[in-house]
C-alpha positions as CSV (number, residue, x, y, z in Angstrom):
1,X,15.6,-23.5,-38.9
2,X,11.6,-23.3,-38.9
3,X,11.9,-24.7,-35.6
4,X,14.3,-22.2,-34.2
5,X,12.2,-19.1,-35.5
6,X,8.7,-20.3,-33.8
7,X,11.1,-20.5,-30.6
8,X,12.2,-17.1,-31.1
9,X,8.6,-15.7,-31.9
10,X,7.0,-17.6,-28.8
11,X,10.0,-16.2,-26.8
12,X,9.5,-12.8,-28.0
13,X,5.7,-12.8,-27.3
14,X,6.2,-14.2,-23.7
15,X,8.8,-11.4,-22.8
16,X,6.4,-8.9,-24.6
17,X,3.6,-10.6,-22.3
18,X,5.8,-10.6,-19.0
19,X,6.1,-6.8,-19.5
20,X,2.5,-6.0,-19.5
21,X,2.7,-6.2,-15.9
22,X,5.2,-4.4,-14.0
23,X,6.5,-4.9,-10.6
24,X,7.6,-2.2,-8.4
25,X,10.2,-1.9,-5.3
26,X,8.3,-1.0,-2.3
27,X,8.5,-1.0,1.4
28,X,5.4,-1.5,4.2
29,X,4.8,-0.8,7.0
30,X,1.2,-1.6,8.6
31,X,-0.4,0.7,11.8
32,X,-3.5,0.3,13.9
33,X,-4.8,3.9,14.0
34,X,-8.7,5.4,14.3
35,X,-10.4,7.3,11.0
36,X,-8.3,10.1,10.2
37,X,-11.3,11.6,8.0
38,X,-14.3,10.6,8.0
39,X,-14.8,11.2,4.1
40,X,-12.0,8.3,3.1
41,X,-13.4,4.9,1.5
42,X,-11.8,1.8,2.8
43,X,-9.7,0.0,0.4
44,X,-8.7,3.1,-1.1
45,X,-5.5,5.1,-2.0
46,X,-4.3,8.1,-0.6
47,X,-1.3,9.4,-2.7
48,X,1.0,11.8,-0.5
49,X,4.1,13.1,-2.1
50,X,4.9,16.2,0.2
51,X,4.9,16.7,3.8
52,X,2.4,19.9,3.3
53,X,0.3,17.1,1.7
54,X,0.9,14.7,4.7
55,X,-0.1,17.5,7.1
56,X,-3.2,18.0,4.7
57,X,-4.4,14.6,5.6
58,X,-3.4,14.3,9.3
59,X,-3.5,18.0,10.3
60,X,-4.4,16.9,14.3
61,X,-1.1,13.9,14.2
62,X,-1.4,14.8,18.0
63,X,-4.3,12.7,18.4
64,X,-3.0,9.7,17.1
65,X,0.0,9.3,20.3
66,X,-1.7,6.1,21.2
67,X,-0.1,3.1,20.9
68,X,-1.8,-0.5,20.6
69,X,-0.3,-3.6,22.0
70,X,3.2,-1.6,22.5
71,X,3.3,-1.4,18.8
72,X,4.5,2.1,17.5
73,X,1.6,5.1,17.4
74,X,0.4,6.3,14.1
75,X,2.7,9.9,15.1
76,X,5.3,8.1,16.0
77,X,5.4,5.9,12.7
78,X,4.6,9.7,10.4
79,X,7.4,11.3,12.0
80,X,10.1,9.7,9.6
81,X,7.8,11.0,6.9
82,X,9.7,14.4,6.6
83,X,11.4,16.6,3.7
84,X,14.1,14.2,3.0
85,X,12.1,11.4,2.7
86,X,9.5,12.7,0.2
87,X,12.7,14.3,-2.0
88,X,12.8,11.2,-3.4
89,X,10.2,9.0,-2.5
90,X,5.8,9.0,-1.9
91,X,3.3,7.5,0.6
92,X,0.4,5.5,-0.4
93,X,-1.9,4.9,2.4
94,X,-4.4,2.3,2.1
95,X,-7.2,2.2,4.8
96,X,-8.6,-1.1,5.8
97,X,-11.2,-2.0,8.3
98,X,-11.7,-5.1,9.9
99,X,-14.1,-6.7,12.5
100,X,-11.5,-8.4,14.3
101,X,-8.2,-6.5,15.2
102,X,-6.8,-10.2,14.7
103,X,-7.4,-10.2,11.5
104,X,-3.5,-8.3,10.0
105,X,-2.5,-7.8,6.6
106,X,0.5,-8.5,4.0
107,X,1.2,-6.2,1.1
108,X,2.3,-8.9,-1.5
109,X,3.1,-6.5,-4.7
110,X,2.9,-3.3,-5.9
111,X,2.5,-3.8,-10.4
112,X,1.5,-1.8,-13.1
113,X,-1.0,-3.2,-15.1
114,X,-3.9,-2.3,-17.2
115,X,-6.0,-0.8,-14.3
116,X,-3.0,1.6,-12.8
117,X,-1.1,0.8,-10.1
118,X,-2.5,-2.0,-8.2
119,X,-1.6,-2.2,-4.8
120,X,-1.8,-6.2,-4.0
121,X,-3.0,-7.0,0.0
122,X,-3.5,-10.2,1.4
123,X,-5.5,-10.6,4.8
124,X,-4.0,-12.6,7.8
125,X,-6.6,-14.7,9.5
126,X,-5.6,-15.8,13.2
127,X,-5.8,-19.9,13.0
128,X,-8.1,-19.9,16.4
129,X,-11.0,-17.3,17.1
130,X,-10.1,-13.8,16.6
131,X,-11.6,-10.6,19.0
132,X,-14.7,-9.0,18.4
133,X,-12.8,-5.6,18.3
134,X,-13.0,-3.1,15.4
135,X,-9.8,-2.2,13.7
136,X,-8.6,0.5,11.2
137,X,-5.5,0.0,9.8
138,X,-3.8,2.3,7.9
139,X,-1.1,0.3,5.4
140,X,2.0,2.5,4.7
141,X,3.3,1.7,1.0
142,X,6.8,3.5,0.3
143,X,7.5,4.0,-3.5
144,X,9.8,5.5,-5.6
145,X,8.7,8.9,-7.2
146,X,10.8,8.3,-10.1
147,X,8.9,4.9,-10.9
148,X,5.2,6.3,-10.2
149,X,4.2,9.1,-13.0
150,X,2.6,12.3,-11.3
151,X,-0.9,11.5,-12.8
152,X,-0.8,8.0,-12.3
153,X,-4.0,6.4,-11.0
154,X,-3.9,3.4,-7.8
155,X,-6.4,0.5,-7.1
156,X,-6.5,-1.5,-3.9
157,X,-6.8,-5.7,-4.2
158,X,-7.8,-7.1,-0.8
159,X,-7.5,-11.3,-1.2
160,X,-8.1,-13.6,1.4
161,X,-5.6,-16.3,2.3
């Protein structure tokens, strides 16, 4: 009996423990785009939960047409960013910069934790030599409005492989 009560308190305190940390649902997407404004950090959040906040951020999107290694331009990627999407959902763009646009990235978890909402990153390395070729990235995070509280403050972990 004494036994099956410390197995119930241990289990409670593990589940109690596992909840500390909560993971969120979330989709990625990562684009190769020049400095939007000049007065965002790297590694930082930028919370958009409107399109009139989206246009806030990018009000010139028309200079952003250009596409990199065929991949889709930073305009093209924003345009799916519209009313219906933020009825229900937010943004988070991180901005990374690199010294190599080899160098790509891998958003591994989104969790609640003591610290906010901590957007987790991992950096891919190529295997050989990478270019010597700047690159801003801008990583797209789609979330849930309905999981994220209004006033709820983000933090960026970048971890190497």
């Amino acid at each position: 009996m004494k036994k099956s009560a410390v197995a119930i308190v241990l289990l409670v305190i593990l589940c109690a423990l596992a909840s500390c940390q909560q993971g969120h649902r979330f989709s990625a997407q990562y684009v190769r785009a020049g400095r939007i404004r000049e007065t965002d950090a790297y590694k930082t959040a930028i919370v958009i939960r409107s399109t009139e906040q989206l246009q806030a951020y990018c009000p010139d999107i028309d200079a952003y047409s250009y596409s990199h290694n065929g991949e889709m331009s930073f305009k093209e990627v924003m345009a799916k960013y519209d009313v219906a999407f933020f009825q229900e959902n937010l943004l988070v763009i991180v901005l990374l910069e690199e010294g190599s646009g080899s160098i790509r990235h891998k958003v591994t978890s989104v969790e609640t934790g003591d610290e906010g909402i901590a957007i987790n990153i991992k950096r891919k390395l190529p295997s050989g030599a990478g270019t010597d070729d700047m690159a801003y990235w801008h990583v797209l995070v789609e979330l849930k409005k309905s999981d994220i509280p209004e006033s709820a403050d983000f933090v960026v972990h970048v971890t190497e492989p």
